[in-house]
C-alpha positions as CSV (number, residue, x, y, z in Angstrom):
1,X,105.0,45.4,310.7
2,X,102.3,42.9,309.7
3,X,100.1,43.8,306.3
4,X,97.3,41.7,305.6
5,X,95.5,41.0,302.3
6,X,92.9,38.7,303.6
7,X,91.9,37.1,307.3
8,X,91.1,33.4,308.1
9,X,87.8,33.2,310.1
10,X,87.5,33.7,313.8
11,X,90.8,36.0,313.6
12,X,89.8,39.6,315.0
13,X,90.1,41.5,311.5
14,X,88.7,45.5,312.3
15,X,88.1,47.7,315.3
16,X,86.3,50.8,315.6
17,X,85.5,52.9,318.3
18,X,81.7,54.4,318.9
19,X,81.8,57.8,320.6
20,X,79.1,61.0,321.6
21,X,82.2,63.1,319.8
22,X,83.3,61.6,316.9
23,X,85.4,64.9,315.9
24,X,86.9,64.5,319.3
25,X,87.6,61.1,319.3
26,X,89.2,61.8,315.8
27,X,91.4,64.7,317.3
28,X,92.6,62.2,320.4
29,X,93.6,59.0,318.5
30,X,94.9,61.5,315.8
31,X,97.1,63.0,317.9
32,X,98.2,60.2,320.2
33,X,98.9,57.6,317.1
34,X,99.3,59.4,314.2
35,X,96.1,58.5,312.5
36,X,95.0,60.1,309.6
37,X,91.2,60.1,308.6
38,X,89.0,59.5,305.6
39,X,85.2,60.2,306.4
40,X,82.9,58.6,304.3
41,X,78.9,59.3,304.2
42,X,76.8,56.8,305.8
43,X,73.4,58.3,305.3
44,X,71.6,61.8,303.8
45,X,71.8,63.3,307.3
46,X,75.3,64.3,307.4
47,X,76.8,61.8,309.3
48,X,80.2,59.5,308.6
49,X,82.2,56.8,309.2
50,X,85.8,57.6,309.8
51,X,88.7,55.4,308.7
52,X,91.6,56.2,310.6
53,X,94.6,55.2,308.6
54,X,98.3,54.9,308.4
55,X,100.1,55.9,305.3
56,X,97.0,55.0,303.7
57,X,96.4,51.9,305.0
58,X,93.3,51.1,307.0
59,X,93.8,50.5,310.8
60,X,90.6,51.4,312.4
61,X,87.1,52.8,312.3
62,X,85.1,55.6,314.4
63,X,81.8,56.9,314.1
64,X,79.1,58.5,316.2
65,X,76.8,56.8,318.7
66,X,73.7,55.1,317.6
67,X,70.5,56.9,319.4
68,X,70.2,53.4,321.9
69,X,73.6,54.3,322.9
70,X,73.5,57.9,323.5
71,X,74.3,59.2,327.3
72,X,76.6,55.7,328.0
73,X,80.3,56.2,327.4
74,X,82.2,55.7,324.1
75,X,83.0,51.9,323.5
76,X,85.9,49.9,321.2
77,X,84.3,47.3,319.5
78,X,86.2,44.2,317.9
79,X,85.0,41.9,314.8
80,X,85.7,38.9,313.7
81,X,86.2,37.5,310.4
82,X,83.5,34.7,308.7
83,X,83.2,33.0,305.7
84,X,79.5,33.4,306.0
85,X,78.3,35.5,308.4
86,X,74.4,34.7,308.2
87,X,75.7,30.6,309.4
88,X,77.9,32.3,312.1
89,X,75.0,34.2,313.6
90,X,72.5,31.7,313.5
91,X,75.3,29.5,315.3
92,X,75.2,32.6,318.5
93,X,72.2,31.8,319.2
94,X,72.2,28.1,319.2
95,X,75.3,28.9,321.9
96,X,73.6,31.0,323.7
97,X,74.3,34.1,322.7
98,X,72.2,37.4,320.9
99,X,72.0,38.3,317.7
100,X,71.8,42.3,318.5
101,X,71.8,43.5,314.9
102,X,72.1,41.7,311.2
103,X,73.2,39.9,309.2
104,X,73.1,43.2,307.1
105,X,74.9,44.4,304.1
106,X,77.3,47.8,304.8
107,X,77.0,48.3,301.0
108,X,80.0,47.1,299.0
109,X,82.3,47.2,301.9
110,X,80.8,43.5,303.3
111,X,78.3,42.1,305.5
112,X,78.0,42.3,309.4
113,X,76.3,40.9,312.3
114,X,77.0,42.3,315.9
115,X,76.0,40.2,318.7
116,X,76.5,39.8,322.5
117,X,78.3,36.4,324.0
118,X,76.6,34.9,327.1
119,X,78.8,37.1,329.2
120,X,77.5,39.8,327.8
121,X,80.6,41.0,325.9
122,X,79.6,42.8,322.5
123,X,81.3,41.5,319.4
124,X,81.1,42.3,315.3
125,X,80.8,39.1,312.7
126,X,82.4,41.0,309.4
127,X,82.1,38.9,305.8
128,X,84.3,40.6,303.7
129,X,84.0,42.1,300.2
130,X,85.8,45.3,299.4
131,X,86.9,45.9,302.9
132,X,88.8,43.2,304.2
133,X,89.5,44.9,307.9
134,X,92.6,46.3,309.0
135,X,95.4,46.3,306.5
136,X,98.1,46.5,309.1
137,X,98.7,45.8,312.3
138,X,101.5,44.9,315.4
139,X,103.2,47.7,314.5
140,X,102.6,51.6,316.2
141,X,99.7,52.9,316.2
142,X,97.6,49.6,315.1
143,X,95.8,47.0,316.7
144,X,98.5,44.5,318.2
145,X,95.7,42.7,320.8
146,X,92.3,41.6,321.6
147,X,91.3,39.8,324.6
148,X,87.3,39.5,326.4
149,X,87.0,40.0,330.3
150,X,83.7,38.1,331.6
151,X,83.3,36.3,334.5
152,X,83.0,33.0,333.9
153,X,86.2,32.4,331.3
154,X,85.6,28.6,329.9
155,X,82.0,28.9,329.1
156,X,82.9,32.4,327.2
157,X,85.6,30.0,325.5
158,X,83.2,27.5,324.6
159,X,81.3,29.6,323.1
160,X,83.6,31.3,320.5
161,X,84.5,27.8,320.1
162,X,81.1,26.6,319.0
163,X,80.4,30.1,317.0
164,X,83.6,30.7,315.5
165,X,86.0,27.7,315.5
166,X,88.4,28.8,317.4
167,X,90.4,26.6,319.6
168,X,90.7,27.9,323.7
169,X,94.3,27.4,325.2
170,X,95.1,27.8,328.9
171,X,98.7,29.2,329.8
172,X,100.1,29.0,333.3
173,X,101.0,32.9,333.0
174,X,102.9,32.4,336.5
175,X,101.8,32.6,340.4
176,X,101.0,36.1,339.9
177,X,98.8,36.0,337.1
178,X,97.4,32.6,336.8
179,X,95.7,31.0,333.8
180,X,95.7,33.3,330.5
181,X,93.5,31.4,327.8
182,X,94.3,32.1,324.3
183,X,92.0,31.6,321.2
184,X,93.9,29.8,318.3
185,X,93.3,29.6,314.9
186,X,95.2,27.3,312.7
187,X,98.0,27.2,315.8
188,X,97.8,30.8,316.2
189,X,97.0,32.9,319.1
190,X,94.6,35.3,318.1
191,X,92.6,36.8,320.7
192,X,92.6,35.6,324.4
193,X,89.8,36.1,327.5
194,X,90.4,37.0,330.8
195,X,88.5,37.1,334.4
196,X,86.6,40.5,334.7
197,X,87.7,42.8,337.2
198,X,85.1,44.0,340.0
199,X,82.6,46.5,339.2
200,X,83.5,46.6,335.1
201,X,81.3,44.9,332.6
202,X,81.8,42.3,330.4
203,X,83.7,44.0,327.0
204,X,86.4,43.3,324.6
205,X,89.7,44.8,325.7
206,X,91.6,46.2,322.5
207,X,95.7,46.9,322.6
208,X,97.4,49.0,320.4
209,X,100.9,48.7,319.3
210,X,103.4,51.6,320.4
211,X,107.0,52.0,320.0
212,X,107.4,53.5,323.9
213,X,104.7,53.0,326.4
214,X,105.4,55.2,329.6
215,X,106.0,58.1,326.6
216,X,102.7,56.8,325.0
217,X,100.8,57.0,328.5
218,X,101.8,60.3,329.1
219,X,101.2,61.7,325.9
220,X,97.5,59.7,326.1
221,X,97.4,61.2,329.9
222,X,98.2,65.1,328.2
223,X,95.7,65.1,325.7
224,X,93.2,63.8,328.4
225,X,92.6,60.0,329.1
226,X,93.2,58.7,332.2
227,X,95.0,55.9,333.4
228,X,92.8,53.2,334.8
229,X,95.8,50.9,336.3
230,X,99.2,50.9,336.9
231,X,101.7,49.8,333.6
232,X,103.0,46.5,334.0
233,X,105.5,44.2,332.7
234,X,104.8,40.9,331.4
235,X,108.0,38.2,330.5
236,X,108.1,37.4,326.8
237,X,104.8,39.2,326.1
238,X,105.6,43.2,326.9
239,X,104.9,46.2,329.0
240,X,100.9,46.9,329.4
241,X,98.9,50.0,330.1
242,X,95.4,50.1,330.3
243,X,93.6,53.7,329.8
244,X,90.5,55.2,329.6
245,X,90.2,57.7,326.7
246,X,88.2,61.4,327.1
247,X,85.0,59.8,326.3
248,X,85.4,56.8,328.5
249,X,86.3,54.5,326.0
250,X,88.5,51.7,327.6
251,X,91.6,50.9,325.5
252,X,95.1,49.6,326.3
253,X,99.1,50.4,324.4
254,X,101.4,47.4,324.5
255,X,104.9,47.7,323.9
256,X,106.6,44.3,322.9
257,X,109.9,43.7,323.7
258,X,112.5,44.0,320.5
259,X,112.8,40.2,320.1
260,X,109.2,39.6,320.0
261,X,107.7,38.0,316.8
262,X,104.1,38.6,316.3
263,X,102.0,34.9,315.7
């Protein structure tokens, strides 16, 4: 288990998950990880954010579409933390990317941006105040991974270089898998890209920690996602799933091996 107080910028530091059902996506990732939920008003009409939590810790976010996004599928959506996230969002643009909403204050919780990289992955830019992100993570039910498929993986590097400071690493992952590059942060890995598979768009993968993947998958599998791919192993890293919840949502479970020791 990994608890976190405070996140260095350019480290992934919250998820959340936009879906046409919140109250179903609640009842899924309830079910599936354990979650319980705080919902907290957002507006006069009724509607709420959802923080999913683990013995009262926060872990991740969900909340209903925006009216743009209605009629597409429900997306996972990963931010980053910044020291100041008006400088990081005028730095997107200079590097190509779009500023697609913000900088804006979420009341006392911090200040966001959410912007698109030249891929045309979507990404979050969170300046924190009273909400720092997740307070846990790389342990069940939490966000252990985070990793952007576009097609053209070193510009998509350079670019959260230049926006974020991050440093891009290549790894020879083996004949079978090729190059992996990894984003560091002060020596850390903290997020990674990959080459986009044919005929899915650019996005930000998101993996969650479980204890027991093929039991995780078929529990996933009962309460209605699908499986998009077969699981697979990877040496020193883990066993993978990749799944595509009721709404459509991509996400994918890791289970890490029992020597592993998060970054």
């Amino acid at each position: 288990m990994t608890k976190f107080d405070r996140y260095t910028q350019g480290t992934p530091s919250w998820i959340d998950l936009m879906a046409p059902d919140q109250d179903g996506a609640k009842r899924f990732y309830g079910d599936l990880f354990g979650w319980e939920y705080d919902d907290q008003p957002i507006d006069d009409q009724g509607n709420t954010y959802s923080m999913a939590r683990i013995e009262g810790d926060d872990v991740a976010g969900l909340g209903g579409q925006m009216e743009h996004e209605q009629g597409q599928p429900a997306r996972w959506n990963v931010y980053f933390a910044a020291d100041d996230v008006d400088a990081v969002a005028s730095k997107v643009q200079e590097a190509g990317g779009q500023v697609m909403a913000g900088p804006m204050d979420v009341f006392d919780s911090g200040r966001m941006a959410f912007a698109q990289d030249p891929g045309g992955a979507m990404f979050g830019i969170w300046q924190a105040k009273q909400h720092i992100g997740s307070r846990r993570a790389n342990e069940p039910g939490t966000n252990t991974w985070n990793e952007v498929a576009v097609d053209d993986v070193p510009a998509t590097a350079g670019f959260y270089r230049e926006v974020l400071g991050v440093t891009p690493q290549e790894m020879d992952m083996g004949p079978e898998m090729g190059t992996y590059t990894t984003f560091e942060v002060d020596g850390r890995s903290v997020a990674g890209s990959m080459s986009l598979p044919p005929g899915v768009p650019p996005h930000w993968n998101v993996y969650f920690n479980v204890a027991d993947l093929d039991a995780s998958v078929a529990r996933a599998t009962d309460l209605g996602a699908e499986a998009v791919a077969p699981a697979m192993d990877i040496p020193g890293v883990g066993r993978l799933a990749f799944l595509k919840d009721p709404q459509g949502a991509m996400f994918n479970l890791m289970q890490h091996p029992a020597d592993f020791v998060a970054d």
